[in-house]
C-alpha positions as CSV (number, residue, x, y, z in Angstrom):
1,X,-94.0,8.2,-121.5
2,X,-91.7,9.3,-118.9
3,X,-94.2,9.0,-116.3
4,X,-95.2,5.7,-117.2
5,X,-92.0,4.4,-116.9
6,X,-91.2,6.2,-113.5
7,X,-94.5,4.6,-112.2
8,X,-93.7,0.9,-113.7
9,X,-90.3,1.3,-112.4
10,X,-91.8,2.2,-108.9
11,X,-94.3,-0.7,-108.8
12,X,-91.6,-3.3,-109.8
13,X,-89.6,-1.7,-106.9
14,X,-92.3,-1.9,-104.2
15,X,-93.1,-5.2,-105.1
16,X,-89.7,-6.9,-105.2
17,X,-89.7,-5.1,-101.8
18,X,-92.9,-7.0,-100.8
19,X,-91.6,-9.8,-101.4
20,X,-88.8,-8.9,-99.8
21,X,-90.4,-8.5,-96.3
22,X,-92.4,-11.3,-97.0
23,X,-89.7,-13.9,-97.7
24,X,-88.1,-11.7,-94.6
25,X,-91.1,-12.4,-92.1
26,X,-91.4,-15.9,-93.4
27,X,-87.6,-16.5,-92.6
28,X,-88.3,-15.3,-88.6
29,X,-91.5,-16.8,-87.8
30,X,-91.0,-19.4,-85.5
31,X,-91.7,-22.9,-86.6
32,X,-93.0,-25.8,-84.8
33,X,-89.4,-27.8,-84.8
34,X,-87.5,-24.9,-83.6
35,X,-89.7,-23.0,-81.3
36,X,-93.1,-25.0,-80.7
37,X,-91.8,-28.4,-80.5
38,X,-90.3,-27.6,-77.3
39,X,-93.1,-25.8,-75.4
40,X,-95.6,-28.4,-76.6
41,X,-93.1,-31.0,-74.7
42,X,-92.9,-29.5,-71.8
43,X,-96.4,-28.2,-70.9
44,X,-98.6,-30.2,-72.7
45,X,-98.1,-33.6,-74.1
46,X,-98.2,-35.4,-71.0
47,X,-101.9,-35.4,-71.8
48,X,-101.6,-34.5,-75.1
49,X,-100.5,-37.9,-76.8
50,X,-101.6,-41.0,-77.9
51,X,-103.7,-43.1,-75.0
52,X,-103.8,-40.1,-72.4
53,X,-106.9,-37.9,-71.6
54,X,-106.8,-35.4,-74.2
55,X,-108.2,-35.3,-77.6
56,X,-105.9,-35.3,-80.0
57,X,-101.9,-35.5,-80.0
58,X,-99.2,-32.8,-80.1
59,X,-96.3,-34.7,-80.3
60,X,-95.7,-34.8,-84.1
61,X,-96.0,-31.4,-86.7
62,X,-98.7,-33.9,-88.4
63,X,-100.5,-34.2,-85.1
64,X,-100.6,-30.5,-84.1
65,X,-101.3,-28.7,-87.7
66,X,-105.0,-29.5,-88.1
67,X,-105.7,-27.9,-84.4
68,X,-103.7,-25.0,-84.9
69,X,-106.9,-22.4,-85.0
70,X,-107.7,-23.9,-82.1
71,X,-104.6,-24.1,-80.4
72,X,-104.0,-20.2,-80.4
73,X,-107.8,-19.7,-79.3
74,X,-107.4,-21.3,-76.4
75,X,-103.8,-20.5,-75.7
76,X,-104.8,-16.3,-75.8
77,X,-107.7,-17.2,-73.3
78,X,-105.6,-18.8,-70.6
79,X,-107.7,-21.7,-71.2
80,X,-105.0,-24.2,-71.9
81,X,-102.9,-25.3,-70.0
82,X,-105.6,-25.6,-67.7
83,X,-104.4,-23.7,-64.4
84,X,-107.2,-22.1,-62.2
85,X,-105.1,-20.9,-59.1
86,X,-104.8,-17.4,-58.4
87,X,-101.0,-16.3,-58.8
88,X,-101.4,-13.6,-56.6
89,X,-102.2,-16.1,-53.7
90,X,-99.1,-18.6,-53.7
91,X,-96.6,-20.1,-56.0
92,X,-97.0,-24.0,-56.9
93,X,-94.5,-26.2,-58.3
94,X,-97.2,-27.9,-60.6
95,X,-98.2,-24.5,-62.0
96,X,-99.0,-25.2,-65.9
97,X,-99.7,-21.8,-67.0
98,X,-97.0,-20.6,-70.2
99,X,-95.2,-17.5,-70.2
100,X,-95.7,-15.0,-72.1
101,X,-93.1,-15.2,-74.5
102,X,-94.1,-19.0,-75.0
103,X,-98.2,-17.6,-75.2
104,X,-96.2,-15.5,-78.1
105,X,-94.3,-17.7,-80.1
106,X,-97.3,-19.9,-80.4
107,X,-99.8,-17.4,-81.8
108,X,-97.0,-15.7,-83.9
109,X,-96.1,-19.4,-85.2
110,X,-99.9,-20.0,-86.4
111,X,-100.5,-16.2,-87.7
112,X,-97.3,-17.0,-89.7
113,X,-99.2,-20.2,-91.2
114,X,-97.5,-22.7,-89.0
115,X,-94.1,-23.7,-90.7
116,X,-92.8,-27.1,-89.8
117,X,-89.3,-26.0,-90.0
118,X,-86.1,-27.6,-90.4
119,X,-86.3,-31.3,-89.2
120,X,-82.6,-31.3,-87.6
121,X,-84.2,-28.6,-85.0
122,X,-86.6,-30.7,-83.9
123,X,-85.5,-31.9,-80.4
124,X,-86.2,-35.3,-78.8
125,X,-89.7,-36.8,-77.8
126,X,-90.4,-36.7,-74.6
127,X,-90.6,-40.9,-73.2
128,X,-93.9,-41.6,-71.6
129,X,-92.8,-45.7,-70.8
130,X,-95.7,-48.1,-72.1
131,X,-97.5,-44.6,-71.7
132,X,-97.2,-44.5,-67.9
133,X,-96.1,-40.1,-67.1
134,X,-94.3,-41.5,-64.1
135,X,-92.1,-43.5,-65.8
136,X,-91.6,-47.1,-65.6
137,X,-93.9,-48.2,-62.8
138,X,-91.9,-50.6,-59.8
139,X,-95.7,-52.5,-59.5
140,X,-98.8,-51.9,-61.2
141,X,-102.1,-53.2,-60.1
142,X,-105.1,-53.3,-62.1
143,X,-109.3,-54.5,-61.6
144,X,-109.5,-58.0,-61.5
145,X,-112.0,-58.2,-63.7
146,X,-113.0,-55.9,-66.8
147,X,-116.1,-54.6,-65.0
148,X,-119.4,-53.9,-67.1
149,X,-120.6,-50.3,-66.9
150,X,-124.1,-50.0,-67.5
151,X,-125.3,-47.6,-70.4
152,X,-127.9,-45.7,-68.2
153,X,-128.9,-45.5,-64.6
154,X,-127.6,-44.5,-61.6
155,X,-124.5,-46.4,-60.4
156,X,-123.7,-46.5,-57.0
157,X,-120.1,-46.3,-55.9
158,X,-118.3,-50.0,-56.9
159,X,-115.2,-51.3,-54.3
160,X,-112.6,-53.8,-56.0
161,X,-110.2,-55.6,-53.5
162,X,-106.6,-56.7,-54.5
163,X,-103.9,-58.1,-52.9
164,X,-100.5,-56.2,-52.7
165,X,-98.7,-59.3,-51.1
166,X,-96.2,-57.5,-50.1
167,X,-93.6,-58.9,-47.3
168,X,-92.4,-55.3,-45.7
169,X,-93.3,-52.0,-46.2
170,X,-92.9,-50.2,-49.3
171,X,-92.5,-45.9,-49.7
172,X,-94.5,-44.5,-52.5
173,X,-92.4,-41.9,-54.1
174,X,-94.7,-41.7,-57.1
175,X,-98.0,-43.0,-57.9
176,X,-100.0,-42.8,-61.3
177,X,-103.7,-43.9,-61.8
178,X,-105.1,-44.8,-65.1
179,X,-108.9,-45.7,-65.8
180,X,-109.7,-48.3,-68.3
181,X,-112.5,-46.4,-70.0
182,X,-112.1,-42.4,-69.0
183,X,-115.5,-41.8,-70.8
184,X,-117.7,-43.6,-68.1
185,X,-115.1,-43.3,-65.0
186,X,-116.1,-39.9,-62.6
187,X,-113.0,-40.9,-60.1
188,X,-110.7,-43.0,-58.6
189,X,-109.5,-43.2,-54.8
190,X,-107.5,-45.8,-53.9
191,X,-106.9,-47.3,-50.5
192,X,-104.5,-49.6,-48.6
193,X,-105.9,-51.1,-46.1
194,X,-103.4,-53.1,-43.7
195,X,-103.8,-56.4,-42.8
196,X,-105.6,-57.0,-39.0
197,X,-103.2,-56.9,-36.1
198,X,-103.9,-58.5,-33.0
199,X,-106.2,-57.5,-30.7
200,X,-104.5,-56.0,-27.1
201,X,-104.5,-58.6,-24.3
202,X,-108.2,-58.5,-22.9
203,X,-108.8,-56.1,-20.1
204,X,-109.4,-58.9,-17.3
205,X,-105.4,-59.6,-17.9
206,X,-105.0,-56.0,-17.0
207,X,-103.3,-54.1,-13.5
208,X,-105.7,-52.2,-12.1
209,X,-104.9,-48.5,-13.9
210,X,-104.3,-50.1,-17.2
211,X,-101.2,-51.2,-16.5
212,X,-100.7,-54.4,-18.1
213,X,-99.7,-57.5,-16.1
214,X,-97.5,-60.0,-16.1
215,X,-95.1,-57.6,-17.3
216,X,-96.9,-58.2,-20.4
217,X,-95.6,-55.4,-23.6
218,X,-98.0,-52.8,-23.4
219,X,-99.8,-52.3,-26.8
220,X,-98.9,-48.5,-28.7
221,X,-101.0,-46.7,-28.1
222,X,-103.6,-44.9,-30.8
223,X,-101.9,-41.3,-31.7
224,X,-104.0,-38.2,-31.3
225,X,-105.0,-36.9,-34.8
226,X,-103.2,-34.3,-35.9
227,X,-106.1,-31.8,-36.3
228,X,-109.8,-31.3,-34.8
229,X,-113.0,-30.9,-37.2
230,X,-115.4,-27.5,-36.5
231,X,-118.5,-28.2,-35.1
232,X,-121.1,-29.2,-37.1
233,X,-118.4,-30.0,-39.6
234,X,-118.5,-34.2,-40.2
235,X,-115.1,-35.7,-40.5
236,X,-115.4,-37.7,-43.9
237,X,-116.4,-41.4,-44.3
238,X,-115.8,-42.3,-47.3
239,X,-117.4,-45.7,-46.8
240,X,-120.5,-43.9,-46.5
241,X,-123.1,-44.5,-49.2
242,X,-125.3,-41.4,-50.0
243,X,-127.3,-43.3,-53.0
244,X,-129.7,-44.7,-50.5
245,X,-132.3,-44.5,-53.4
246,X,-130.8,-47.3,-55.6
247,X,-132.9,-50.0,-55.4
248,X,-131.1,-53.0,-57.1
249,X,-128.1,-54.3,-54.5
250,X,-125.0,-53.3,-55.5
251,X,-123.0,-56.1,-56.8
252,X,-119.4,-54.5,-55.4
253,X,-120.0,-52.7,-52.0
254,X,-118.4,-51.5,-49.9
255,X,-116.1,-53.7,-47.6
256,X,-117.0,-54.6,-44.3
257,X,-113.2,-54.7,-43.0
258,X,-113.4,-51.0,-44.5
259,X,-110.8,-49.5,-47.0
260,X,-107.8,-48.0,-45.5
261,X,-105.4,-44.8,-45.9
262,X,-105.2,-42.9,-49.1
263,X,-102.8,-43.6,-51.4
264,X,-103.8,-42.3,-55.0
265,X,-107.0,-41.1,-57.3
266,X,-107.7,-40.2,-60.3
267,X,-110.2,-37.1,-61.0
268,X,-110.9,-35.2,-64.7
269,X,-107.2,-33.8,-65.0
270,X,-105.7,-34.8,-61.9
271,X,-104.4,-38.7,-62.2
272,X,-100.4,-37.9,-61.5
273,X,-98.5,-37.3,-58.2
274,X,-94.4,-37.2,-57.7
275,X,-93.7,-36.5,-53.8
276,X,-91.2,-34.4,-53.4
277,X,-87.5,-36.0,-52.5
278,X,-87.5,-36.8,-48.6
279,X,-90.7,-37.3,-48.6
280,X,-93.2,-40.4,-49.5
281,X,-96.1,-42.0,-48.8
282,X,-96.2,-46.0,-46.5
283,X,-97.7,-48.3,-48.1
284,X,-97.5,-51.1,-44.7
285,X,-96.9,-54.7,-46.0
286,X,-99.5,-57.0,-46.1
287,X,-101.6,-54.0,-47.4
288,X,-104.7,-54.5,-49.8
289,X,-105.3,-52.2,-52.1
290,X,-109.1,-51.2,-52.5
291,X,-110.2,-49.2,-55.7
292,X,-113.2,-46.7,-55.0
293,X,-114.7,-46.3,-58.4
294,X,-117.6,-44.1,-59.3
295,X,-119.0,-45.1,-62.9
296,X,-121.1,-42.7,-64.7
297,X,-123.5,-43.9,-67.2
298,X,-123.0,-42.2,-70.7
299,X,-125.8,-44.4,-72.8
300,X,-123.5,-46.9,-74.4
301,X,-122.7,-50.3,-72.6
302,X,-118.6,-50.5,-71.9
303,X,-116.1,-52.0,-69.8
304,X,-113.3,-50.6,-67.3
305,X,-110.5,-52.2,-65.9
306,X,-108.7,-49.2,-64.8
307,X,-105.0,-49.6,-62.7
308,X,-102.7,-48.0,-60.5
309,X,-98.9,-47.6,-61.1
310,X,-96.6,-47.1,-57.7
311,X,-92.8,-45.9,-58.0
312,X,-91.3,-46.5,-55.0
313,X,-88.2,-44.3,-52.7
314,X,-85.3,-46.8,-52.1
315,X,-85.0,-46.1,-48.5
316,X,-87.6,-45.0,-46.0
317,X,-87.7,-41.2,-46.2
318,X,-87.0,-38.3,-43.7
319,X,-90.5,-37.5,-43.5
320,X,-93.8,-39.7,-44.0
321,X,-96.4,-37.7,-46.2
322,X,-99.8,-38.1,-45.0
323,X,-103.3,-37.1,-47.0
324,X,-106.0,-35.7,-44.8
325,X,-109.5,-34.3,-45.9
326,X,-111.5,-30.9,-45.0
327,X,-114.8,-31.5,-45.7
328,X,-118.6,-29.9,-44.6
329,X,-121.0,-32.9,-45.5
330,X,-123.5,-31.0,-43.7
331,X,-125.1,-27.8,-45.9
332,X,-127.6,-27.1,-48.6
333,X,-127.7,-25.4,-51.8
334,X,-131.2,-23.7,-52.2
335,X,-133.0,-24.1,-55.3
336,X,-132.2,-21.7,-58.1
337,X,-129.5,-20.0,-55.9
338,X,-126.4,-18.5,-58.0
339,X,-123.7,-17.9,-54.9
340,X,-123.9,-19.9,-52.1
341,X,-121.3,-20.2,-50.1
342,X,-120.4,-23.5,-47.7
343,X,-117.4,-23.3,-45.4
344,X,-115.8,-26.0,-43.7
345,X,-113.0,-25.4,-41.1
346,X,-110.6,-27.2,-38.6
347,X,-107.5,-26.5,-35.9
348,X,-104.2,-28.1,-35.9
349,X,-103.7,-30.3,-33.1
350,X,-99.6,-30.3,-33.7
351,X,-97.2,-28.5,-35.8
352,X,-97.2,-29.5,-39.7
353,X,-95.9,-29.2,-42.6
354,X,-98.2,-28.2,-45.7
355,X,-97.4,-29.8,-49.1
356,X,-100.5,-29.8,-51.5
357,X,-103.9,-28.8,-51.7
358,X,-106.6,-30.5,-53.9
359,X,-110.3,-28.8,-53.8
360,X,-113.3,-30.8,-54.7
361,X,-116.7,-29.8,-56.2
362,X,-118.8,-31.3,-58.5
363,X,-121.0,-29.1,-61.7
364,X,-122.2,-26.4,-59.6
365,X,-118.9,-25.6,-58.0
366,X,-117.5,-21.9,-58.9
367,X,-114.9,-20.9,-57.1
368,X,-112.2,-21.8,-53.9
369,X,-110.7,-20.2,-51.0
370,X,-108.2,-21.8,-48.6
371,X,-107.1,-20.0,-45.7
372,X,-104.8,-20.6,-42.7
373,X,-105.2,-18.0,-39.7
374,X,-102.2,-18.4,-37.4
375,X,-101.9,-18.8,-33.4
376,X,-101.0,-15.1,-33.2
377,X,-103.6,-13.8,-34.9
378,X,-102.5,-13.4,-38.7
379,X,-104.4,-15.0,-41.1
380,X,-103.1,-15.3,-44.9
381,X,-105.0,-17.0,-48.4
382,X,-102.8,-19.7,-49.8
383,X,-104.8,-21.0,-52.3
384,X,-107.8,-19.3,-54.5
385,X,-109.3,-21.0,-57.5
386,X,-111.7,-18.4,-58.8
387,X,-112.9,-20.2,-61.5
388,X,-113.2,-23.5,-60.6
389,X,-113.6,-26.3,-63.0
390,X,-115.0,-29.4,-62.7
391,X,-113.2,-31.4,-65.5
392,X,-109.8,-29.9,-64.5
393,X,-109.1,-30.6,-61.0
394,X,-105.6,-30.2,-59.3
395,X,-103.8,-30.9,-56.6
396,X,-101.7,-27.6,-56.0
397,X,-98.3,-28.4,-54.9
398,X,-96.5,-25.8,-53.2
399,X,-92.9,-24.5,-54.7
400,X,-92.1,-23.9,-50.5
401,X,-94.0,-26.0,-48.5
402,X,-96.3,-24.2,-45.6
403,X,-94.7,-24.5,-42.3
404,X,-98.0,-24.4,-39.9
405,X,-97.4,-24.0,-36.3
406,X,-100.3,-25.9,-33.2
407,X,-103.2,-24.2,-33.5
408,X,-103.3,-23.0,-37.0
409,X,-106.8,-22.5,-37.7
410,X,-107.4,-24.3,-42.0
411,X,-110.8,-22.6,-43.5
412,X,-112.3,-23.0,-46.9
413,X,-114.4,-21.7,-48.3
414,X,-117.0,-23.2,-51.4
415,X,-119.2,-21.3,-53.4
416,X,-121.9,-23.0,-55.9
417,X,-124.1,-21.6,-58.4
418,X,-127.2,-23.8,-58.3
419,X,-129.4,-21.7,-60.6
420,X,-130.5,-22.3,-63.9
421,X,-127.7,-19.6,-65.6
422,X,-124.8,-22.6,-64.6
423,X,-125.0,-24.8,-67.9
424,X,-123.5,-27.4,-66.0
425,X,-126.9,-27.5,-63.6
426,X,-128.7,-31.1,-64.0
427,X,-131.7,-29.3,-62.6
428,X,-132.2,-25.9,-61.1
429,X,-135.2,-26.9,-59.1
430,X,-134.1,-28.4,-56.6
431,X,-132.6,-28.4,-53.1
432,X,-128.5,-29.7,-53.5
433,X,-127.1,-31.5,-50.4
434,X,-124.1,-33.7,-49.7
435,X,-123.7,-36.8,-52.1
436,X,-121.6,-38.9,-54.2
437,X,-123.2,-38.7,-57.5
438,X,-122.4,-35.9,-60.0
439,X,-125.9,-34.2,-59.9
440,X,-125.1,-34.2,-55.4
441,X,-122.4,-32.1,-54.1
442,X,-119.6,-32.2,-51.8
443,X,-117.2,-29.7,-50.4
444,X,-114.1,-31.4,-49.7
445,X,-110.7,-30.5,-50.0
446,X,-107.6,-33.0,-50.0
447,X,-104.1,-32.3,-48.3
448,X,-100.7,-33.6,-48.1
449,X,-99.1,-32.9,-44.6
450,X,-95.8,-34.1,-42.9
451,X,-95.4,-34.1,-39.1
452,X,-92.6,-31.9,-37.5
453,X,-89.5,-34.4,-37.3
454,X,-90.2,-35.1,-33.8
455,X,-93.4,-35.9,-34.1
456,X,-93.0,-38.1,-37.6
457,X,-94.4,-41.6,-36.9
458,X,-92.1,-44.7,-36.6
459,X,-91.8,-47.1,-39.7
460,X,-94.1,-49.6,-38.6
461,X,-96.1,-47.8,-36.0
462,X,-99.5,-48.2,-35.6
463,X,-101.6,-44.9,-36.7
């Protein structure tokens, strides 16, 4: 009897203490108004909301808790946030990757059962205005037209003109670039092209040795580019068509006056860029605004009308931020070839300033290399992707920009598994060359520069 009571006694004890722990673990596991809330707001709901590219929201408890197997999945692979950059090869201001204490608290939070937690914890929303990341736009321009996207076929790249008609120049301090229909739209690039300037005085009316005469103004005169290409390298033209093989006209081509500078695009996880204060992109008055768009057929009819939102800097800024392009349109991927590698160099023509980096693939893209090799002989990665995604590109912005003297030699390198093991391959049986459609490839990286202050371009100047 006495043992039967020292045993009852003992389960009742270790029980109560079970419960004891358990009410004890429940009352430390972080919840998602607390502890969650806050990491979800910072690092992942400006895609992660209502309207924006990702699939479902996590701005609410309601929103989150059905994904919350998911969520930790993907969270202990590293696979979101999407970051692919190597962090032994530079530090970047854009860098999406969680800490590990954050990776922690989430998969602790969803092992625990996922409490919501006290309400008053919960802090603010985070405001995405009329859904725009940037903020309240200054000017938004859109399609002028909601274009019809065929359901299958090849489409060839579509150009959409509009007017800025804007009287003086305007600095871009933040642009944001939103597709209509993200299901059927591969990428935006948007261009401002300026508006004709007169032509110089005909040579007839010129001094023998250029001079001009009459004491006429002489016209400014065209400013060397800033870098030189690599043999055998083709400096980019993006009017270009590579889908020779369409035979019905496209109904939007390219314009004849041509396109213009960069000033914003929109790739699979990459629609978003704030320039850094003192620095901003010219947008020159006058300027149209021409909208690259490459559709991709996904066997249902739509339509896209997809926009651009500009912030603009309230004064001209110290230093003009100009995008430039490292691209080898010249190479082949063999058939059924897991790791080729295409390379694609040039040399600084002047001293610059290195803010952002933004490499370009399409499906059988695998990994990036970026590396600068200096006038006196050191060389350096700054940027390495080594696994590459197509349908998360970024632009890596650097925490300090790169300070690049003359002569800096800028090589990438590419490599491309066109084999049949790369899931992504439309068709392993073929030879893979330069082209604009998804099932082509390209090798093009895009860059931010500035000029050295003496060498920064006048307001106004001709380019």
């Amino acid at each position: 009897m006495k043992g039967q009571m020292f045993a009852l006694v003992m389960g009742l004890t270790l029980a109560a203490a079970s419960a004891a722990n358990a009410q004890g673990t429940a009352a430390t596991a972080p919840t998602f108004t607390k502890d969650v809330a806050p990491i979800f707001y910072k690092n992942c709901t400006v895609c992660h909301r209502p309207g924006a590219i990702a699939p479902m929201s996590l701005l609410t408890y309601a929103d989150a808790r059905p994904w919350t197997r998911s969520i930790a999945t993907n969270v202990t692979r590293g696979t979101m946030p999407p970051w692919h950059a190597d962090p032994a090869h530079g530090e970047f201001l854009n860098d999406r990757r969680l800490s590990q204490a954050e990776k922690d608290t989430i998969v602790n939070w969803v092992s625990a059962g996922a409490p919501e937690g006290n309400a008053a914890d919960l802090p603010a929303q985070p405001v995405y205005p009329d859904g725009w990341a940037i903020g309240k736009p200054d000017a938004i321009f859109a399609l002028g037209e909601d274009y019809p996207v065929a359901a299958n076929g090849t489409i060839d790249y579509k150009y959409f003109e509009i007017p800025t008609n804007f009287t003086e120049d305007k600095w871009i301090q933040a642009f944001e670039v939103k597709p209509g229909d993200p299901s059927v739209v591969h990428h935006v690039i948007v261009y401002a092209r300026p508006p004709q300037r007169p032509r110089p005085a005909a040579a007839a009316n010129a001094a023998p040795g250029g001079a001009p005469a009459n004491g006429a103004a002489q016209q400014p005169q065209r400013r060397q580019a800033p870098f030189t290409f690599a043999p055998n390298m083709e400096e980019p033209d993006e009017v270009k068509a590579a889908a020779a093989h369409e035979a019905v006209p496209n109904d939007r081509p390219a314009p004849d006056a041509g396109t213009g500078m960069f000033v914003g695009g929109y790739t699979p996880g990459q629609s978003v860029r704030v320039f850094q204060p003192g620095s901003a992109l010219r947008l020159p008055a006058g300027s149209t605004l021409v909208f690259q768009m490459h559709y991709t057929a996904r066997g249902k009819a739509s339509h896209d009308r997809s926009r651009i939102g500009f912030v603009f800097a309230n004064e001209a800024p110290k230093q003009e931020a100009i995008i430039g392009a490292l691209v080898n349109q010249n190479f082949t991927l063999p058939a059924g070839a897991a790791n080729t590698k295409v390379d694609a160099e040039m040399t600084l023509n002047t001293d610059m300033i290195l803010w952002s980096l933004l490499p370009h693939t399409h499906v059988r893209g695998r990994r990036w290399e970026i590396e600068a090799k200096y006038p006196d002989g050191r060389s350096e990665v700054i940027l390495s992707v080594p696994n590459y995604d197509f349908n998360w590109q970024t632009d890596y912005i650097f925490k300090q920009p790169l300070k690049l003297p003359k002569g800096t030699v800028l090589h990438s390198s590419a490599w491309y598994d066109n084999s049949a093991a790369n899931k992504s391959n439309p068709d392993a049986k073929v030879d893979v060359h330069w082209g604009e459609q998804t099932w082509e490839e390209m090798q093009f990286t895009a860059f931010t520069f500035t000029l050295a202050p003496q060498q920064q371009p006048a307001t106004g100047a001709q380019q």
